[in-house]
N, C-alpha and C positions, 0 to 999 in steps of 0.2 A: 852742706846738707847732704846725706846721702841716709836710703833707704832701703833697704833689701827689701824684693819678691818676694816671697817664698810658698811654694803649692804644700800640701800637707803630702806625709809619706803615702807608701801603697799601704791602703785600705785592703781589706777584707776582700776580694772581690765576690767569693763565693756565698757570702752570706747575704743571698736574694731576698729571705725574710723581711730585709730590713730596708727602706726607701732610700738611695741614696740620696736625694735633693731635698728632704725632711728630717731636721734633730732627732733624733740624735746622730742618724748616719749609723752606716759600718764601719767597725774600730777597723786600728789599726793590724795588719796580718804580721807575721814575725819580721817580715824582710823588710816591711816597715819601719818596726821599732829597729831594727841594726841602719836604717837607712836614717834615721832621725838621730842615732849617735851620731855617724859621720857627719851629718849637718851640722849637730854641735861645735864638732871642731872646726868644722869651715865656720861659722858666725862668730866662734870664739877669737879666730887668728883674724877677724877682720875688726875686732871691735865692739862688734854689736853688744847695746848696754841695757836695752829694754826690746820685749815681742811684745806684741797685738796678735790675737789667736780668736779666727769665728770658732762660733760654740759648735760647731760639730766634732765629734767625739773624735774623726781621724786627725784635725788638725790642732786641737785641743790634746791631744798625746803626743800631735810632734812637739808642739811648745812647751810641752811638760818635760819634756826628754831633756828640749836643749837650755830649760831654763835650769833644770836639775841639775846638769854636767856642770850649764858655765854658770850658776851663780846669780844670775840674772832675773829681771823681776820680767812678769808675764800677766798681761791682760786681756781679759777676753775684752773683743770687739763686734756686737752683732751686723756691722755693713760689709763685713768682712766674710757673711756667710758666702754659701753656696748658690749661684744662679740657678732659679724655679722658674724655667723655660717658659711654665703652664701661665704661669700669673705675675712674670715681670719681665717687662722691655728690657732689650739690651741699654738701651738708653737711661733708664734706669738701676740698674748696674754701673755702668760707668760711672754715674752722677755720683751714687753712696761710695766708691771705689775711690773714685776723686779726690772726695771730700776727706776719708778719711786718712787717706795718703797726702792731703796738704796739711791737715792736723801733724802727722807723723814728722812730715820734714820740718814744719816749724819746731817740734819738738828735738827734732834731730841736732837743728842747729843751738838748740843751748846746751844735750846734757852727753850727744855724740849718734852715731849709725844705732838707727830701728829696724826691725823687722816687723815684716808685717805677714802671719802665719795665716793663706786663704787656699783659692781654691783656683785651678788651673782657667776656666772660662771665667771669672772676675778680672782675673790675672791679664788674662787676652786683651782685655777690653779698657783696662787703666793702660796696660802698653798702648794702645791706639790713643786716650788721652794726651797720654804722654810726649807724642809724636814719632814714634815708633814707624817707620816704612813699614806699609802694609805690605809690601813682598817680602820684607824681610821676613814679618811677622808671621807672613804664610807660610814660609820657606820651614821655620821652627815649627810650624803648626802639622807637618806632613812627617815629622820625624818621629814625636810624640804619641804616646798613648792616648787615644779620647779626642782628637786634632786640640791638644794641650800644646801651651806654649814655651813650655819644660817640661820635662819627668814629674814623679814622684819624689820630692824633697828637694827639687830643680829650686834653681833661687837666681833670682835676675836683680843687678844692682841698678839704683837709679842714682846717680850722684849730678847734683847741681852745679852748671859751669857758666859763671859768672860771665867769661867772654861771648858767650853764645847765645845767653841766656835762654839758656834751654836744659833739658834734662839730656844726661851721657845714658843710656841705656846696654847693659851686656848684660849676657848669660854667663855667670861666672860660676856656678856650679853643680856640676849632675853626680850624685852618689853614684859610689860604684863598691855595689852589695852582692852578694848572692845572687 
């Protein structure tokens, strides 16, 4: 079983107009859409045979990108949104984060590697799930834009190891765009 992370590209940031933590979101800015091709090809040379994409417009364009390049079928996911600080527990994030990341890997092991297209503090909090050292997890979180657990387009694999019986956790990919 393995799943791919994956945070959406860089948004918009300038476009204040618009709420980030409320649908539809700020699209994606140029350096975005060129950071969502190169994700393509990183998920293409790993496999990846189906995305899950929350409905906000930035990461609903990364999926679009790399479902366009590679081929690949792409479904929106709403537990997959964006964390609304205002009106829902970290706890409750993890819980829908969870869930649908054990859907994903079940799926993973019959048809091959998912992606799963979300949002950097969702992101955060299925890694804690997952078992993820919390200093590691900090250590990524101080590098990043937003205290994010990756970039912009950052993609973290989880692959399942039988011996351990635990999840393998890595940051296997940071674009490098403009």
């Amino acid at each position: 079983m393995k799943v791919f992370l994956v945070r959406h590209a860089t948004p918009d940031w300038n476009r204040t107009d618009i709420p980030y933590d409320i649908p539809p979101g700020p699209p994606l800015s140029p350096k975005g859409e060129m950071e969502a091709e190169a994700l393509a090809k990183f998920l293409k040379s790993q496999g990846v045979v189906k995305l899950y994409y929350s409905l906000f417009e930035r990461s609903a364009r990364t999926a679009q990108i790399v479902s366009s390049i590679n081929g690949i079928e792409n479904v929106e996911e709403n537990r997959l949104i964006e964390w609304r600080e205002l009106s829902e527990t970290e706890t409750k994030v993890s819980s829908r984060m969870k869930a649908v990341f054990d859907d994903a890997a079940r799926e993973s092991a019959e048809i091959g590697p998912i992606g799963l297209v979300s949002h950097g503090g969702p992101v955060a909090f299925l890694l804690q799930e997952l078992g993820i050292d919390r200093e590691e997890l900090a250590s990524y979180r101080k590098k990043f834009d937003r205290n994010n657990p990756m970039p912009p387009a950052g993609v973290w694999e989880a692959e399942w190891n039988d011996e351990n019986n635990s999840w393998n956790l890595n940051l296997r990919f940071m674009p490098s765009v403009g």
